[in-house]
C-alpha positions in Angstrom: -5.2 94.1 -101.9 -6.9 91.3 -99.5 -10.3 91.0 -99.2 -11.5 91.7 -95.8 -14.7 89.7 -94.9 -15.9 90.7 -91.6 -16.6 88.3 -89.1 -19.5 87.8 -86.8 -20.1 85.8 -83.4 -23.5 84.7 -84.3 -24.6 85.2 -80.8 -26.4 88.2 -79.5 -24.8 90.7 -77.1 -27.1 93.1 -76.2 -27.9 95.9 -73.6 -31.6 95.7 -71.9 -33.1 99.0 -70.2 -36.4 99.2 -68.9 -39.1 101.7 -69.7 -42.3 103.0 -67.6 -44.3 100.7 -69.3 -42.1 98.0 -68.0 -43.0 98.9 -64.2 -45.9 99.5 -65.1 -46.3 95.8 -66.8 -44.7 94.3 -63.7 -46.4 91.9 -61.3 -47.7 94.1 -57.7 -46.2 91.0 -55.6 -42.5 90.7 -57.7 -42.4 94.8 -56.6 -43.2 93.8 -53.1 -40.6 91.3 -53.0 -37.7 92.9 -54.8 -38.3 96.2 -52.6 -38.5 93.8 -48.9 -35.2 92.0 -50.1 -33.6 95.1 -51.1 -34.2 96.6 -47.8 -33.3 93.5 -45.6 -30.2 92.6 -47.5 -29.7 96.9 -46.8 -30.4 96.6 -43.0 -28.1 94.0 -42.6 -25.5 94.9 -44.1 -25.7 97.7 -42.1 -26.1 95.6 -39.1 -22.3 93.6 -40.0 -20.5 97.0 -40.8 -21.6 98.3 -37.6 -20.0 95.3 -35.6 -17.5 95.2 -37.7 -16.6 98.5 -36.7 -16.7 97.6 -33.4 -13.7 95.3 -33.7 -16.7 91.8 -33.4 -16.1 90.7 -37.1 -13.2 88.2 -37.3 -11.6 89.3 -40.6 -13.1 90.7 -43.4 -16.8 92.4 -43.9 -17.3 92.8 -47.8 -20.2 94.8 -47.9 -22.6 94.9 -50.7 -23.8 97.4 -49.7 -24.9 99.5 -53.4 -24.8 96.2 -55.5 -27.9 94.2 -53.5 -30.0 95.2 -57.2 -27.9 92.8 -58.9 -28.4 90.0 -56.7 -32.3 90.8 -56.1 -33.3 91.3 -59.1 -31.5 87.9 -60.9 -32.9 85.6 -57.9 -36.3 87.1 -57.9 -37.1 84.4 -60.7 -35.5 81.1 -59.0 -36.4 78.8 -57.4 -35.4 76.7 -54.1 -34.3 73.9 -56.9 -32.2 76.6 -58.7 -28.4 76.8 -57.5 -26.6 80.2 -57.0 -22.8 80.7 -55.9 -21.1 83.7 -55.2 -17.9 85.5 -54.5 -15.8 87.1 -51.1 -18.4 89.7 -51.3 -21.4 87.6 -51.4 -23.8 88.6 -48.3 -26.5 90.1 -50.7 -26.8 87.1 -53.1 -26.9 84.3 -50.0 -29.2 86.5 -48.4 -31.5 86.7 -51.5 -31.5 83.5 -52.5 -32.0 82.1 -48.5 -35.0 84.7 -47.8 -36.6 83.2 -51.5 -36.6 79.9 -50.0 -38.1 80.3 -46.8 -40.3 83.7 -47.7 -41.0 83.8 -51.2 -43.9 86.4 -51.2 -43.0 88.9 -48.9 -45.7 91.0 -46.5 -44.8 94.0 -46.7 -46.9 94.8 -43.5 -44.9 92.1 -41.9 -42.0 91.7 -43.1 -39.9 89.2 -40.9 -41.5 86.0 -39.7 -39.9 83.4 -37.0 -38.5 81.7 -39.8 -36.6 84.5 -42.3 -35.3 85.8 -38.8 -34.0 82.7 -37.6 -32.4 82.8 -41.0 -30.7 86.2 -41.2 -29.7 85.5 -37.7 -27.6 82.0 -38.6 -26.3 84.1 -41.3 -25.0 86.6 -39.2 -24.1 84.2 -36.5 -21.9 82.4 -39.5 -20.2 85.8 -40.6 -19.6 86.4 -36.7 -18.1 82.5 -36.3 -20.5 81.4 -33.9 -21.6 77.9 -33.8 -25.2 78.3 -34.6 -23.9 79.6 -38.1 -24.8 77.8 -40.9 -21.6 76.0 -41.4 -20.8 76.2 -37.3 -18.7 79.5 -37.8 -16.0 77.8 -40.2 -17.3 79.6 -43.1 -17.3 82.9 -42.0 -18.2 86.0 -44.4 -16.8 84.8 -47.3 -18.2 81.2 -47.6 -21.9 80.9 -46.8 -24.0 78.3 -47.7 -27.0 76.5 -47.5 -27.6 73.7 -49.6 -31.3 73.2 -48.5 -32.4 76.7 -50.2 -29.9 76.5 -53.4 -27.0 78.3 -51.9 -24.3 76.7 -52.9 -21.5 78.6 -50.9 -20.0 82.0 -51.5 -16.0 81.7 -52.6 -13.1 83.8 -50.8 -10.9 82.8 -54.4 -11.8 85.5 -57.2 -13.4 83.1 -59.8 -13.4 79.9 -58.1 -16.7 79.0 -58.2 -17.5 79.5 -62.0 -16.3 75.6 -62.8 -18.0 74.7 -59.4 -21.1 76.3 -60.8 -21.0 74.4 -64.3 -20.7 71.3 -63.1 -24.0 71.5 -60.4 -25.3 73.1 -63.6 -23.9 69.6 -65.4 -26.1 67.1 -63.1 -28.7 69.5 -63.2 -29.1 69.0 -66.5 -28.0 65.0 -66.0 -30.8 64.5 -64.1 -33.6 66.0 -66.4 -34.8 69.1 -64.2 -35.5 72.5 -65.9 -33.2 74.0 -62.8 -30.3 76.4 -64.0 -27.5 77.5 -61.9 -25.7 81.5 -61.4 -22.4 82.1 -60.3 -21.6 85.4 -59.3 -18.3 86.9 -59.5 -16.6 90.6 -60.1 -14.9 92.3 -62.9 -11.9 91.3 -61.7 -12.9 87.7 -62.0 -13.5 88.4 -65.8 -10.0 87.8 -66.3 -9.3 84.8 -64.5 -8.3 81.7 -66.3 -10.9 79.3 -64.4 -13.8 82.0 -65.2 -13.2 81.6 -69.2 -12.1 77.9 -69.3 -15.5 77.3 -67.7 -17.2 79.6 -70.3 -15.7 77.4 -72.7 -16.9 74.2 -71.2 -20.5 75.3 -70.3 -20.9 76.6 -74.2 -19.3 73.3 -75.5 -21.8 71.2 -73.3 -25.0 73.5 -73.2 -25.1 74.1 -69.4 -27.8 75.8 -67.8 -25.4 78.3 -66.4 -25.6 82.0 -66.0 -22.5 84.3 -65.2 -23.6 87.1 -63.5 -20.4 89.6 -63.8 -20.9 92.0 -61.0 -18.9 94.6 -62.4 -18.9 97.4 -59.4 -15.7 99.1 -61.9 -12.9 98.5 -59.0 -10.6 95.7 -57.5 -9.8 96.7 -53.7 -8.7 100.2 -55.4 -7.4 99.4 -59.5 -10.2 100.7 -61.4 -11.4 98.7 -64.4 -9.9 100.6 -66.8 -6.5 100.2 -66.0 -6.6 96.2 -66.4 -8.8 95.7 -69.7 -8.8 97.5 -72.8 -12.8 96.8 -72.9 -14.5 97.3 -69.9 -17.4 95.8 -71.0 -16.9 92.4 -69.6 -19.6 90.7 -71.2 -18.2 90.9 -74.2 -16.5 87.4 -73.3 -19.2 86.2 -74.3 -18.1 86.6 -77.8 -15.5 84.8 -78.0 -17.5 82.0 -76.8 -20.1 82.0 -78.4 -22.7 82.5 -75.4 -25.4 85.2 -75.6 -25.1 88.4 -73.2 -26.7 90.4 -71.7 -25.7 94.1 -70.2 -27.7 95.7 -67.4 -28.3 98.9 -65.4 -27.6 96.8 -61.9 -29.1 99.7 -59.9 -32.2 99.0 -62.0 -33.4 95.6 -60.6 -36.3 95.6 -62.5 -33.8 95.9 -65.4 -32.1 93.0 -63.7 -34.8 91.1 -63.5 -35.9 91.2 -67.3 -32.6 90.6 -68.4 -32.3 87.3 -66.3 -35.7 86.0 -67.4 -34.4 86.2 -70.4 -31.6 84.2 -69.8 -33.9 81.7 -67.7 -36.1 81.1 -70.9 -33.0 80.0 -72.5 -30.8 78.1 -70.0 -34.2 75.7 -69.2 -35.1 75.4 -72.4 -31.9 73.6 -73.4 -29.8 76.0 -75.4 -27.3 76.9 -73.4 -25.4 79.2 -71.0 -25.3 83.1 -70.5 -24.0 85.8 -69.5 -25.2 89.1 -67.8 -22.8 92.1 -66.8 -24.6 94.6 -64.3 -23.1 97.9 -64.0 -23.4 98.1 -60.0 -21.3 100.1 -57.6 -20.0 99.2 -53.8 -20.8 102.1 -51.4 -17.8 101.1 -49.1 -14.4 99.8 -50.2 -13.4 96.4 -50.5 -13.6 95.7 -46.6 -14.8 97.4 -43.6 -17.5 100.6 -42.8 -15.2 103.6 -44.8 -16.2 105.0 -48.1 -13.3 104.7 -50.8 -12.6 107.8 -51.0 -11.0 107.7 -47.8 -8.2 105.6 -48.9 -8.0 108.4 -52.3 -8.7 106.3 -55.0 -11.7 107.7 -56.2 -13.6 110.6 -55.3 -16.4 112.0 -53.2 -18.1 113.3 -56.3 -18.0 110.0 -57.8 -19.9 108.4 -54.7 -22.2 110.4 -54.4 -23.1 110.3 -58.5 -23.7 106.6 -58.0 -25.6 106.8 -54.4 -28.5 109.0 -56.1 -28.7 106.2 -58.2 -29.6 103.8 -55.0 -31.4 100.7 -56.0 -33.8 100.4 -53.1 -34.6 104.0 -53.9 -35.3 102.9 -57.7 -37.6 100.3 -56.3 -39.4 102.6 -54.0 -39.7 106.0 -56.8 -41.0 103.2 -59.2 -43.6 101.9 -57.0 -44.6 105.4 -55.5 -45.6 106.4 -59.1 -47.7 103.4 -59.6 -49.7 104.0 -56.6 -48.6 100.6 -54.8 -47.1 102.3 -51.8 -46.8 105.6 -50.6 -43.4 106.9 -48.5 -44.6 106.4 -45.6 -44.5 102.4 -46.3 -41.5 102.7 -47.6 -40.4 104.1 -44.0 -42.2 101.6 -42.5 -40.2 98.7 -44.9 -37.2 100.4 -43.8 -38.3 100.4 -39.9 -39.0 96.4 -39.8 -36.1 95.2 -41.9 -33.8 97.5 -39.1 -35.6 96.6 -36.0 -35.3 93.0 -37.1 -31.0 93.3 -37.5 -31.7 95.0 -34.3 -33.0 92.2 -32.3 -30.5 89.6 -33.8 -27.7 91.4 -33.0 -28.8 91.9 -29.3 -29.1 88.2 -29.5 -25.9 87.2 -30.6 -23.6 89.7 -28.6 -23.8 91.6 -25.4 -22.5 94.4 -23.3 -18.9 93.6 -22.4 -18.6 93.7 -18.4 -15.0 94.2 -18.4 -15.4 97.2 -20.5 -15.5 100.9 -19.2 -16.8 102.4 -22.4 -19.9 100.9 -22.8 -18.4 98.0 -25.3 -20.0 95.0 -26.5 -18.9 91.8 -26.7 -20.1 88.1 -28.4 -22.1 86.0 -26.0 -19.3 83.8 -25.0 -21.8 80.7 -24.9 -22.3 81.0 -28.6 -18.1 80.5 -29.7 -18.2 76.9 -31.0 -15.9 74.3 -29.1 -12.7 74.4 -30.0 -12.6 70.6 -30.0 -14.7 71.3 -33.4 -11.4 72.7 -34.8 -10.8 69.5 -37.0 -13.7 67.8 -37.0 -14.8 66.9 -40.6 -12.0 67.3 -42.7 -12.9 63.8 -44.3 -16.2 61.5 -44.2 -15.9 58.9 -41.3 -15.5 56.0 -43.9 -18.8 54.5 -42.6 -20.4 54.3 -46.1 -17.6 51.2 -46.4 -19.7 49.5 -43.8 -22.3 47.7 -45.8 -19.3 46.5 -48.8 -17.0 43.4 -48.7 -13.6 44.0 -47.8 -10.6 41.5 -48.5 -7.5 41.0 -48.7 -6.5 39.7 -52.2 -3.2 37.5 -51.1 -6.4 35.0 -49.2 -8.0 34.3 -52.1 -7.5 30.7 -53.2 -8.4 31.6 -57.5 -6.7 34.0 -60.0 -6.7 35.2 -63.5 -4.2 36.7 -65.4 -4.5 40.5 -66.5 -2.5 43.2 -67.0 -2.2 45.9 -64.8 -3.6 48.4 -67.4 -6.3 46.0 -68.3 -7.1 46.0 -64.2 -7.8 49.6 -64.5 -10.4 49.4 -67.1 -11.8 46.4 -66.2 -12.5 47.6 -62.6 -14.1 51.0 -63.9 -16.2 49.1 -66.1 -17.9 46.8 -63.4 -18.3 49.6 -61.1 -20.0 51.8 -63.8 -22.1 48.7 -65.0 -23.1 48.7 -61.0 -23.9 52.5 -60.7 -24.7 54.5 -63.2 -24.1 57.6 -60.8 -20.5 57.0 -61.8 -19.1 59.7 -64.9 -15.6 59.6 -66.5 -14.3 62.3 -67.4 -10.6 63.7 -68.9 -8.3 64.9 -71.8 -8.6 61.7 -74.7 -10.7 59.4 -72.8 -12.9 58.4 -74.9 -10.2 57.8 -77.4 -7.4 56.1 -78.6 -8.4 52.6 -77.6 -9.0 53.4 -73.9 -7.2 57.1 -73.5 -3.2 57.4 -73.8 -2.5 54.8 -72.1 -5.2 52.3 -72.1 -6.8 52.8 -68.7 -10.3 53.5 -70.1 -10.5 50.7 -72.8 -14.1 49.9 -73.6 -16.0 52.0 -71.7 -17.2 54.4 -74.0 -18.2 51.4 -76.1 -20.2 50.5 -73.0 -21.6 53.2 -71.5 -21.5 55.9 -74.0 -20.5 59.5 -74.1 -22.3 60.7 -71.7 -20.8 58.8 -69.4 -17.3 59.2 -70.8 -16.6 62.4 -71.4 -13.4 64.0 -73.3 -12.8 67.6 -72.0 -10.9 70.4 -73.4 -7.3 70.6 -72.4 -8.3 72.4 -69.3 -7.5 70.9 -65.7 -9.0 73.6 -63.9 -11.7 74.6 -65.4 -12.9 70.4 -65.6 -12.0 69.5 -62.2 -13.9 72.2 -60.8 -16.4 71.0 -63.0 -16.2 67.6 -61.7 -16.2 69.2 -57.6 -19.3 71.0 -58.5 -21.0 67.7 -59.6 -19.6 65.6 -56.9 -21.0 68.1 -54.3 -24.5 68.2 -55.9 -24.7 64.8 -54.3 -26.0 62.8 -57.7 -23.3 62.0 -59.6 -19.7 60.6 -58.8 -17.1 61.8 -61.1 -13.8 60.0 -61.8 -11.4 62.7 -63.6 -8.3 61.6 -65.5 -5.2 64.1 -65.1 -3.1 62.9 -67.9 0.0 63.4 -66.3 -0.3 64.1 -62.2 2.0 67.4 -63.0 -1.1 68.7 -64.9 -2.1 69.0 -60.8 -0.3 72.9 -60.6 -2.4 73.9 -63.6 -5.6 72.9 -61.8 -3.9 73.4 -58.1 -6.5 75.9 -56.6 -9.8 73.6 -57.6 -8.0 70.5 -56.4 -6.6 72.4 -52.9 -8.3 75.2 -52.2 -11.4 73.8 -53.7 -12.4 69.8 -53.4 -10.0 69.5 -50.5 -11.4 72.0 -47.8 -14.8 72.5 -48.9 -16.5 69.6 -46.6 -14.3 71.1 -43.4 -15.1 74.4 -44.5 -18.7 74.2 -44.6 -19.1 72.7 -41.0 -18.0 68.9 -42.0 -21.1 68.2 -43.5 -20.6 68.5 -47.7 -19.7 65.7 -49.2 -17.0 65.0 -51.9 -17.3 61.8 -53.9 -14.6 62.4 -56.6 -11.8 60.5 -57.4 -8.8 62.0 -59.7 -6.7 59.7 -61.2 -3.4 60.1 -62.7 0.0 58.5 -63.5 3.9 58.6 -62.5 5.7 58.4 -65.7 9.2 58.5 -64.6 11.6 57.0 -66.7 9.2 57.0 -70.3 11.4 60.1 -70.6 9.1 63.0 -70.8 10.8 65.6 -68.7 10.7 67.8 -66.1 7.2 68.9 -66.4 5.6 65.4 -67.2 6.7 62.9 -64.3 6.1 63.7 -60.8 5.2 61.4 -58.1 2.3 63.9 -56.3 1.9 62.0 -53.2 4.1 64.2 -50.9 1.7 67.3 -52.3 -1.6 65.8 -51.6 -0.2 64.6 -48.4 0.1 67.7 -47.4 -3.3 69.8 -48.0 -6.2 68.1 -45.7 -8.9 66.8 -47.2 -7.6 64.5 -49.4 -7.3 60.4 -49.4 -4.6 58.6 -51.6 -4.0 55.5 -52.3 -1.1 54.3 -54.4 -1.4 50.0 -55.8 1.4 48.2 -56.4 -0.4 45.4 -57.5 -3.9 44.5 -59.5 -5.2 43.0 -57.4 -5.1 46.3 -55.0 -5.8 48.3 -57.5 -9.5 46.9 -58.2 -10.0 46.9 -53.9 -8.9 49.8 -53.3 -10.5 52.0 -56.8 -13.5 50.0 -55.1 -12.9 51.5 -51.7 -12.2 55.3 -53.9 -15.6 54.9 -55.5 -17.6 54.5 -52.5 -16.0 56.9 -50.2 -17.7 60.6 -50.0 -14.2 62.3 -50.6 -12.1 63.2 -53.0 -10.0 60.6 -53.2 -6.2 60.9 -55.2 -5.7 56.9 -56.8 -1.9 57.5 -58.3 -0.8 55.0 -61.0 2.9 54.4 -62.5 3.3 53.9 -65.8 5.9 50.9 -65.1 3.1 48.8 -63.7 0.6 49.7 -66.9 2.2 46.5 -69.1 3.3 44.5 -66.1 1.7 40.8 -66.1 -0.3 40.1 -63.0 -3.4 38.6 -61.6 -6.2 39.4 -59.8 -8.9 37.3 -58.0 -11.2 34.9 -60.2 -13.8 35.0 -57.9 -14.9 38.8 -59.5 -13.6 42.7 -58.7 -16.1 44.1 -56.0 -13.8 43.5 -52.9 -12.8 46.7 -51.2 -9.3 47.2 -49.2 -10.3 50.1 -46.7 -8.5 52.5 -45.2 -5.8 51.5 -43.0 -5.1 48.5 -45.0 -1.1 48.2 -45.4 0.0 45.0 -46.6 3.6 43.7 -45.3 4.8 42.0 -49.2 7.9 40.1 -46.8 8.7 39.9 -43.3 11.9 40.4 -41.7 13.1 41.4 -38.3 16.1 43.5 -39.1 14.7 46.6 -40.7 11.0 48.0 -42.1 10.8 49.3 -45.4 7.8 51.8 -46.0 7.1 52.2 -49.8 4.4 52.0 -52.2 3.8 51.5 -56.0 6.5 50.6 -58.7 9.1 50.7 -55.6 7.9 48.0 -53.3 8.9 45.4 -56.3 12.4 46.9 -56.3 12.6 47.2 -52.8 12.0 43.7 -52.0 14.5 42.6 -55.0 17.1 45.1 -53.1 16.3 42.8 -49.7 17.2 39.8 -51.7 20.8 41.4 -52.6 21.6 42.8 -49.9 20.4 40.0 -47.2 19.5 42.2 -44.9 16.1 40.7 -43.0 13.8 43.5 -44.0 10.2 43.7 -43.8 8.9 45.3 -46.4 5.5 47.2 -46.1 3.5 48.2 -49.0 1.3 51.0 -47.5 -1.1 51.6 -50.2 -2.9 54.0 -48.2 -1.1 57.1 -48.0 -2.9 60.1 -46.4 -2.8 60.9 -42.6 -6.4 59.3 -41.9 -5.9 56.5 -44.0 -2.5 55.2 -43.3 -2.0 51.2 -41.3 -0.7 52.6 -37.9 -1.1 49.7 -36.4 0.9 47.6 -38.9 3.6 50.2 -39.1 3.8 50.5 -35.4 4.2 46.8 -35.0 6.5 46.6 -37.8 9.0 49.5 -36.1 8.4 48.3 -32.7 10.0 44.7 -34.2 12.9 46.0 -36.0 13.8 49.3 -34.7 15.3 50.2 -38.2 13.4 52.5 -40.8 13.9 52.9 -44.3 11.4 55.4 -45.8 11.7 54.2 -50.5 9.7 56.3 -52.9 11.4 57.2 -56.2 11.0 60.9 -57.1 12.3 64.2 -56.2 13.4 65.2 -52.6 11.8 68.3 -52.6 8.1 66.9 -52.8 8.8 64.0 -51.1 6.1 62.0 -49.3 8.6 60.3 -47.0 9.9 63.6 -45.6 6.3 63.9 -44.0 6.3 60.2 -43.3 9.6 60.2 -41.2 8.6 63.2 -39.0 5.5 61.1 -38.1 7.0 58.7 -37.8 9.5 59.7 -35.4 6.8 61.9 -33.1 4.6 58.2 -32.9 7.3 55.5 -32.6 10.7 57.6 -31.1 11.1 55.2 -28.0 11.3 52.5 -30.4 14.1 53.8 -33.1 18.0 52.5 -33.0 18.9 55.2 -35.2 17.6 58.3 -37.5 15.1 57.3 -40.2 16.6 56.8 -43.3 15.2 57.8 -47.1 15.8 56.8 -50.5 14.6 59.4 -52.7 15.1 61.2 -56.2 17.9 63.7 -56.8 16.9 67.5 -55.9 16.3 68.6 -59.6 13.0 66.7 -61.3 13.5 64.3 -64.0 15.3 65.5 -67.2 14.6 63.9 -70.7 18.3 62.3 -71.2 17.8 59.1 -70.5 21.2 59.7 -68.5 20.2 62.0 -66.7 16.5 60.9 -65.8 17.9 57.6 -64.5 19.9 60.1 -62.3 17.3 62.4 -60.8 15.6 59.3 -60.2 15.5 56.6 -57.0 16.0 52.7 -58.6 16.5 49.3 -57.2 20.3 50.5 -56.5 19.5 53.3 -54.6 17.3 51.3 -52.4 20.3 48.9 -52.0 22.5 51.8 -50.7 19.6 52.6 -48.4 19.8 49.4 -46.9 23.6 49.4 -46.7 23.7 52.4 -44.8 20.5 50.9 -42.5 23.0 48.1 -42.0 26.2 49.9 -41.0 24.8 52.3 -38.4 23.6 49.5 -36.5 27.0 47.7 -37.0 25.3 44.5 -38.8 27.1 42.3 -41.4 
């Protein structure tokens, strides 16, 4: 027979209940303030469901209503410093954390000042989408934030905040504060890929992050049961290796010891935690009915868990130690109602077209739709104060190779500011990563500064965002291969791309991703995209694309200082090609709007970037047509040369759109449709593409070269450019 050895974690995982003594033990002023939370966060909740049921909330209204002892009782012991992000359902920890920071001892004889209710009215101004919301009604219920108090924004994607939450929880710790970070989420999150990847990372790294698992035992109507075999969900914890904690989360007091616990830990150096409160919504997932109108769980069952009401924990508790009787408990109540009361008459009105007695919002509060897409991206002004140049001008050069560029650029620019991080799969590595791009800089700057990462895309770029957004730090992440993109695809989209526009246009973004087009080094289908046509399309987003070194040091220069996340797309045929790049030193910038026309011609305009524009302009030479050849370098709707395009088209009348990969993602199909809208009046005939096959790149060498666009295709392009206008 084996010998079976049993195994241990080495981590605690324990279950925390309080005991009178507890209560008893517990400051008189932490009691006042966990009950006047509990019963604001109550009252307007209350407040929401009530419009919502009158048809004035815009979408969703995820009440918390039931679950505000989890959120109370964790942020009780932050501070303004401290971060928190939440989930969709997210009003009760925004609303504890905000009231914290501008109220945080309460008087319970007055209860709401000018300032907490000009606070709770922005918030519900922001879940109503009215411009005097926090984030100018873009935000709505399910993304609040307010950076000024710790509230980092709520999350409408189940577990998208957690690697958000690590990496403020990263410069937190970068910058050498005691703050900590908690990122709230459900049991249905406890599943999610991004939730564990960034358990992984934040035990690996000894983040001061906490997990608070909200488990309230039901999905919109799955209970927990019928997803995990253990509905324990801090037991995730055990697998890595990060201490737990499970709670009674209709005990805030419970809550509240539990978390300090945690605290204790996370600021003292040692690492992440966990804590799973048992809490229960009151309403399902969205609107003002109980679940058991919609038969998925019963009216027993509802009521079992509403005697066990946290704010009447709070007040029972506090009644037996003498420190209020029920009568100020009413009065609590009273105040925190009469206060929803008043904001809601200020924010909405009696509807004079209505024979019922309806309301209606105040139509002078509806931001103007001119706002619609203001602040998707930064304005570029923080290019203002740097020296851009074009590199053809200047007069001295050096040889390099491309790959060398790469490094060499990074390295100046970290030498120059050390806000700059590096982080990625083998970075720190192999001589410089798999490729080469980082050579010497963990030599230089150490690994703190370059960072390997597990094999993990979404869990470290969300990482990465939720640095970049605490405003410190500017990460540059390394996606081995830019296919790696889907694995990672809701931080990079959903995520980094819409967060500035969603939060009113005001959050900056300074990240840059890098990665590589590897078609042709034969590594298949899943290894060699060309992602330009997908970035192109999700707002928020800046690429660029260099065909040359000499670009590629201007515009990584240009990357690095802009407040957006910024896409710099490499090709692995350039990596080994000798080149050159200015002698006169690397910290030039080529700006937005900065095409560069690599050979005139009067006949047709070629649009291209990267490994293409070399073979495009060797396809001019065969061919003889008079084409002018544009290397756009700056790909994305705000960033693209217009103006030289526009001249260009205007000149020749002829477009041919060259990019090498697949049809189906192709960047030119947006291009040509722009294209055509813009510059119609001035077109002999219909744009014309050279692209990839349909299928993506196979690992034949055959058949690559196939699926693939090469300098031939681009002379068939040109052929058939040259035919429809009946030239020679």
């Amino acid at each position: 027979m084996p010998t079976r050895i049993p195994l241990e974690t080495g981590v605690p995982w324990v279950r925390l209940e309080t005991t009178p003594e507890d209560w008893e033990a517990a400051d008189p002023q932490l009691l006042a303030n966990m009950l006047g939370r509990l019963h604001l966060v109550r009252a307007f909740e209350e407040a929401v469901l009530q419009l919502a049921g009158e048809g004035l909330v815009h979408g969703p209204a995820h009440s918390s209503i039931g679950q505000e002892g989890g959120a109370v009782g964790s942020i009780l012991g932050l501070t303004s410093e401290d971060g928190v992000s939440g989930s969709h359902r997210g009003h009760h920890q925004f609303l504890a954390k905000v009231i914290g920071h501008v109220a945080p001892d309460l008087d319970l004889g007055a209860l709401v000042g000018p300032e907490l209710r000009e606070v709770l009215q922005r918030t519900l101004a922001e879940i109503l989408g009215l411009d005097q919301g926090f984030s100018h009604g873009r935000g709505g219920s399910m993304h609040l934030q307010w950076l000024e108090a710790g509230a980092l924004g709520t999350n409408a994607i189940v577990g998208g905040g957690a690697p958000m939450a690590a990496g403020n929880a990263w410069a937190q710790r970068r910058a050498g504060t005691d703050g900590v970070t908690i990122n709230y989420f459900g049991d249905g999150s406890s599943q999610i890929g991004s939730v564990l990847e960034s358990f992984n990372l934040a035990a690996a790294w000894k983040l001061p992050v906490a997990y608070f698992i909200e488990n309230n035992q039901y999905a919109v109507s799955t209970h927990a049961a019928e997803i995990a075999a253990d509905t324990r969900f801090s037991i995730r914890g055990q697998g890595f290796a990060v201490p737990s904690w499970q709670v009674d989360g209709m005990d805030p007091l419970a809550v509240h010891l539990a978390t300090q616990e945690a605290l204790e830990r996370m600021r003292a150096g040692e690492g992440p935690a966990i804590i799973e409160a048992e809490v229960y919504r009151f309403f399902h997932q969205n609107g003002p009915f109980p679940g058991s109108a919609f038969g998925y769980r019963s009216k027993d069952e509802e009521q079992e868990w509403r005697r066990r009401d946290p704010l009447q924990r709070v007040a029972d508790e506090m009644q037996r130690l003498g420190r209020i009787d029920e009568e100020g408990v009413a009065a609590v109540r009273a105040q925190a109602v009469d206060a929803m009361r008043g904001i809601v008459e200020a924010l909405v009105e009696p509807d004079p077209e209505s024979k019922t007695g309806a309301r209606r919002i105040r139509p002078e509060l509806w931001p103007d739709p001119a706002f619609v897409d203001v602040g998707i991206r930064s304005s570029g002004e923080e290019l203002e104060p740097l020296r851009a140049a074009e590199p053809a001008e200047a007069q001295e050069w050096r040889d390099i190779a491309f790959v060398d560029a790469v490094a060499e650029v990074m390295g100046e620019r970290m030498a120059a500011d050390d806000r700059i991080v590096v982080m990625g799969e083998d970075v720190q590595h192999l001589g410089g990563g798999t490729n080469g791009a980082t050579k010497g800089l963990v030599d230089r700057f150490g690994a703190e500064r370059v960072i390997g990462t597990p094999i993990s895309e979404n869990g470290f770029f969300g990482l990465a965002t939720g640095i970049a957004l605490d405003g410190r730090y500017r990460p540059v992440v390394e996606f081995m291969y830019a296919d790696f993109m889907w694995v990672a695809a809701d931080q990079v989209f959903n995520q980094a791309g819409k967060i500035r526009h969603m939060f009113g246009g005001e959050s900056d973004v300074p990240l840059v991703l890098r990665s590589k087009v590897a078609m042709g080094s034969g590594y298949g289908s899943q290894h060699l995209m060309d992602p330009a046509g997908i970035y192109a399309a999700h707002p928020g987003w800046r690429i660029v694309a260099a065909s040359t070194a000499a670009d590629y040091v201007g515009l990584m220069n240009a990357a690095l200082a802009l407040n957006d996340p910024v896409l710099v797309i490499e090709h692995v045929d350039l990596y080994g090609k000798k080149d050159s790049v200015p002698a006169g030193g690397l910290d030039y910038v080529i700006p937005p709007g900065s095409a560069a026309v690599r050979r005139e011609g009067s006949e047709a305009t070629v649009l291209t970037y990267l490994s293409m524009v070399d073979r495009s302009l060797e396809a001019v030479e065969r061919t003889g047509v008079d084409a002018e050849v544009v290397d756009l370098r700056w790909l994305d709707r705000a960033s693209l040369d217009w103006d030289t395009i526009g001249e260009s088209i205007r000149k020749t009348g002829n477009v041919l759109i060259v990019e090498q990969g697949a049809r189906g993602t192709s960047y030119g199909a947006w291009l040509a449709d722009e294209i055509q809208r813009r510059y119609f009046d001035y077109l002999d005939q219909p744009i014309e593409r050279v692209t990839g096959g349909e299928a993506s790149p196979s690992i034949s060498k055959v058949l690559e070269r196939a699926a693939i666009a090469g300098t031939e295709e681009v002379v068939a392009g040109l052929e058939r450019v040259r035919q429809a206008w009946g030239g020679n």
